[in-house]
C-alpha positions in Angstrom: 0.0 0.0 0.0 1.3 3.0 -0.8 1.8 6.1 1.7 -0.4 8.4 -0.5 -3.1 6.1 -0.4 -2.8 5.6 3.5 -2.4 9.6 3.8 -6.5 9.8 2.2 -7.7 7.7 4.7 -9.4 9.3 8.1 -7.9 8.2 11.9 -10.5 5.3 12.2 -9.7 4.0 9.0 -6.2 4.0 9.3 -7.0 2.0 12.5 -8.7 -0.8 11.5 -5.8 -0.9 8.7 -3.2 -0.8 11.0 -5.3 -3.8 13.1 -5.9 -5.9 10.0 -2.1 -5.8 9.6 -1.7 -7.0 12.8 -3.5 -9.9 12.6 -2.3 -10.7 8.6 1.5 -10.8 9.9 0.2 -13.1 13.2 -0.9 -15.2 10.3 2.4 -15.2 8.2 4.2 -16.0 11.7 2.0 -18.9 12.2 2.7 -20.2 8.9 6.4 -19.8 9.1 6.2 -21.8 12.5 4.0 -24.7 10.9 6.3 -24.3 7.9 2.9 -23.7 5.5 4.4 -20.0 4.2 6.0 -21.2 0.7 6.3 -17.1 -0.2 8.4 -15.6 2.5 8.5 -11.5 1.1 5.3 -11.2 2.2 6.4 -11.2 5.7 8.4 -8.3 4.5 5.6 -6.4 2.8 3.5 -6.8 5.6 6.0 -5.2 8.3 6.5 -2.6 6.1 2.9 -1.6 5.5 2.6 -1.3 9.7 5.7 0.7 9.5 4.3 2.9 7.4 0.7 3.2 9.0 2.6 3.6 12.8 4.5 6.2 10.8 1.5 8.2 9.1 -0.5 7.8 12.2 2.8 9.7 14.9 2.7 12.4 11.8 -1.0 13.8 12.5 -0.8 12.7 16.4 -0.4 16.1 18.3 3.7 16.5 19.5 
């Protein structure tokens, strides 16, 4: 997802995103522990899609 797209969305929305990460990279973990995950990069893409929603998020969040 790109940062542009993630910059559009409202505080709620980027909430539930940021909570449907979550629970797509518990997933990937469990599959790499059961040894079911054949595509391993998307462990990648995943962490860095939290990453950038954590980083959107600290941006509008008052200092």
């Amino acid at each position: 997802m790109k940062a542009s797209e993630l910059r559009a969305k409202n505080d709620d929305e980027l909430k539930s995103e940021l909570n449907d990460l979550l629970k797509a990279q518990f997933g990937l973990r469990m599959q790499v522990a059961t040894q079911q995950l054949s595509n391993t990069s998307q462990m990648k893409k995943v962490r860095r899609d939290i990453a950038r929603v954590r980083t959107i998020m600290k941006e509008r969040s008052p200092k």
